[in-house]
Each structure stands twice: as structure tokens, then as C-alpha cells.
C-alpha positions in Angstrom: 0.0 0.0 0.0 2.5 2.3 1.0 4.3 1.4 -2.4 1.1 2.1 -4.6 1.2 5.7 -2.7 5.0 6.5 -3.6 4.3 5.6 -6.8 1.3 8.0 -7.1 2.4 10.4 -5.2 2.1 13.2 -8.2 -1.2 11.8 -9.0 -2.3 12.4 -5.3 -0.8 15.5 -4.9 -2.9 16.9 -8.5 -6.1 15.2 -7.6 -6.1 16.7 -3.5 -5.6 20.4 -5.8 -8.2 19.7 -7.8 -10.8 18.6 -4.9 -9.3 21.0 -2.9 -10.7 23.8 -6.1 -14.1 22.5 -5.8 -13.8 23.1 -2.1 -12.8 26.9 -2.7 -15.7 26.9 -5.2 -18.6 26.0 -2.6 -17.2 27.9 0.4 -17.2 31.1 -2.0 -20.1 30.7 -3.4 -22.2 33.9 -2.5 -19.2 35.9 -3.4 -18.8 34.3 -6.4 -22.3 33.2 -8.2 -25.6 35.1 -8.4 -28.0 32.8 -7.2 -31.1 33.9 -5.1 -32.5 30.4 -4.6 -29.2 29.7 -1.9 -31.3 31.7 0.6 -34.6 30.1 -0.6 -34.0 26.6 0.0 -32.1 27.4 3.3 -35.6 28.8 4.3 -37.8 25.9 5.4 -40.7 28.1 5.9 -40.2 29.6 2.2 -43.3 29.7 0.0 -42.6 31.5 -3.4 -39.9 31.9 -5.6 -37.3 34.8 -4.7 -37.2 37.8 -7.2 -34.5 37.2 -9.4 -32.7 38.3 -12.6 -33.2 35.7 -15.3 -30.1 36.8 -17.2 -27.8 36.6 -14.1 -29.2 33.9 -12.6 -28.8 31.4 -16.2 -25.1 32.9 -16.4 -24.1 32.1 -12.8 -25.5 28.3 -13.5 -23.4 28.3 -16.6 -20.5 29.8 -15.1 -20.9 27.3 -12.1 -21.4 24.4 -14.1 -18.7 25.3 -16.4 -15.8 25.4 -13.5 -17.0 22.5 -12.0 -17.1 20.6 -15.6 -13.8 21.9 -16.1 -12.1 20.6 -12.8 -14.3 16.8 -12.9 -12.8 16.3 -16.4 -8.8 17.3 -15.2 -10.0 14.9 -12.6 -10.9 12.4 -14.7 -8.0 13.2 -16.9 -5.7 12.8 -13.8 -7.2 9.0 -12.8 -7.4 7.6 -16.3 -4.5 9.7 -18.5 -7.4 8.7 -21.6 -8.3 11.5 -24.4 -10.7 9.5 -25.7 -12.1 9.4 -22.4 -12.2 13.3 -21.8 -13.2 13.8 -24.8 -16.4 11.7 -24.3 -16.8 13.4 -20.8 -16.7 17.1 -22.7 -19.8 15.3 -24.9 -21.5 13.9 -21.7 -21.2 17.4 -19.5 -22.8 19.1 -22.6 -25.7 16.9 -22.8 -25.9 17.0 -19.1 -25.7 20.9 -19.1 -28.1 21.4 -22.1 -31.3 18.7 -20.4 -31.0 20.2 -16.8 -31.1 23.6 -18.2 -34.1 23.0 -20.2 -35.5 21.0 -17.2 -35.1 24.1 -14.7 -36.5 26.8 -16.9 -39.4 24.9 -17.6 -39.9 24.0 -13.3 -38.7 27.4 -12.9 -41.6 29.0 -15.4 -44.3 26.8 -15.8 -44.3 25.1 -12.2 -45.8 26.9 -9.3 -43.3 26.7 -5.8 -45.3 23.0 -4.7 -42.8 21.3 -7.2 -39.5 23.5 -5.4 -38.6 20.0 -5.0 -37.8 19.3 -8.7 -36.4 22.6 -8.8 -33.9 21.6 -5.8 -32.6 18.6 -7.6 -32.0 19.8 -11.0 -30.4 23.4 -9.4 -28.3 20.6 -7.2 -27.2 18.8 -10.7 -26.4 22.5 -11.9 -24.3 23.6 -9.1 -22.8 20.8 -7.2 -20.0 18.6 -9.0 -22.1 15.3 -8.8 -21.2 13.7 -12.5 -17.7 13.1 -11.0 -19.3 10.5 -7.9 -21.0 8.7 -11.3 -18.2 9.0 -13.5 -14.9 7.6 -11.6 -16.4 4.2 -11.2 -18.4 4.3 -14.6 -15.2 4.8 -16.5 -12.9 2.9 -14.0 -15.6 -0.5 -14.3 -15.3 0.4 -18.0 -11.9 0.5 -18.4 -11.7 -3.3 -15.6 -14.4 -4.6 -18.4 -11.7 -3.8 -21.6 -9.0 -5.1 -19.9 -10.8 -8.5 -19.2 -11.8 -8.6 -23.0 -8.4 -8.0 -24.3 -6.9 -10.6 -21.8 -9.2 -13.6 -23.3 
């Protein structure tokens, strides 16, 4: 064990950075991002939608999405040292980015605040860096599976 470590020890080092940057991402948060639904679903008592700026509030998703895209796929990058594999990960953040948009401007605009639950979710999908807890053992299960086929 103590080998495998030596051995990755530049690997360990550039993923702890990496983690460390989505760290730095959520605790600045409400300096960084416009986003008036932080306060809202801190609010358990909370019944309509905050006021917000459509403009702003669709950039500071993108924006947030974006960074954290940017830093799960240097992850990945990091763990697997695969193009191909980045490259489909640039394809599957898009498609990811494009539904959940579409998904919270539709709950956002044609749902009344009984469905803020949907709206949680997909907003969570937006903001937080959850593809990366799905992708690490996706790819690293896909890579296990091609190494099995090419040994028989």
C-alpha cells in the first residue's frame, strides 16, 4: 500500500488540488455566483420563488457548471491519462448541461413553488460537481471490463 502511494504520489498531490478547487468553489459561493435560490432553500418556511434576474441567474448556472465541468474532467483526466475518455466526458457534460437547463427553466416557469422540490434537484445537478461521484467508477468499471476482453 505504502508502495502504490509512492508511486502516485504526483497523481495524489494533482487530484487533492483539484478537490481542494471544488472546495474553494462552494465555500465562496455567495461571493462568487448570483443565485437567489441559496437563501430560498435554506428557508424551510419559504413559499414563493425569490425575485431574481433571469439573465444573471442562467449565467451564474453556466459559469458554475462550467468550473465544475472543467475541474471533474482534469479529474478524470488525472485518474485515467485517456483523451478518448475526456473527450467523451466534454460530450456527456454538454448533454448533461443542455437537459438540466431545459429541465429548470421549464420547473422554474411553468411550475408553481409545490414542485420546489424538482427545482432543488435539478439546481443541485447544476451547481454541485455530482457527475464526478458517477463517472470515476463508470469509466474505472469500463476500463476493468476492456482489460478483461483484451486478456481472453
Amino acid at each position: 500500500m505504502l508502495q502504490l502511494l509512492s508511486n502516485n504520489k504526483v497523481k495524489i498531490i494533482q487530484l487533492i488540488f483539484l478537490v481542494g478547487l471544488f472546495a474553494i468553489i462552494r465555500a465562496f459561493e455567495n461571493q462568487l455566483f448570483y443565485d437567489p435560490f441559496l437563501n430560498y432553500f435554506k428557508a424551510e418556511k419559504a413559499t414563493t420563488y425569490p425575485e431574481f434576474d433571469s439573465v444573471k441567474l442562467y449565467f451564474s448556472l453556466f459559469l458554475r457548471y462550467f468550473l465544475n465541468a472543467i475541474i471533474s474532467i482534469a479529474i478524470l483526466y488525472v485518474i485515467f491519462k485517456d483523451f478518448v475518455l475526456v473527450k467523451f466526458s466534454v460530450f456527456l457534460f454538454s448533454i448533461f448541461f443542455i437537459m438540466l437547463l431545459i429541465s429548470f427553466f421549464i420547473v422554474l416557469n411553468y411550475f408553481d413553488e409545490s414542485h420546489k422540490m424538482i427545482l432543488f434537484y435539478i439546481r443541485r445537478f447544476l451547481i454541485q460537481p455530482v457527475f464526478i461521484l458517477l463517472f470515476i467508477p463508470g469509466f474505472y468499471f469500463q476500463k476493468q471490463s476492456d482489460k478483461k476482453i483484451t486478456n481472453h
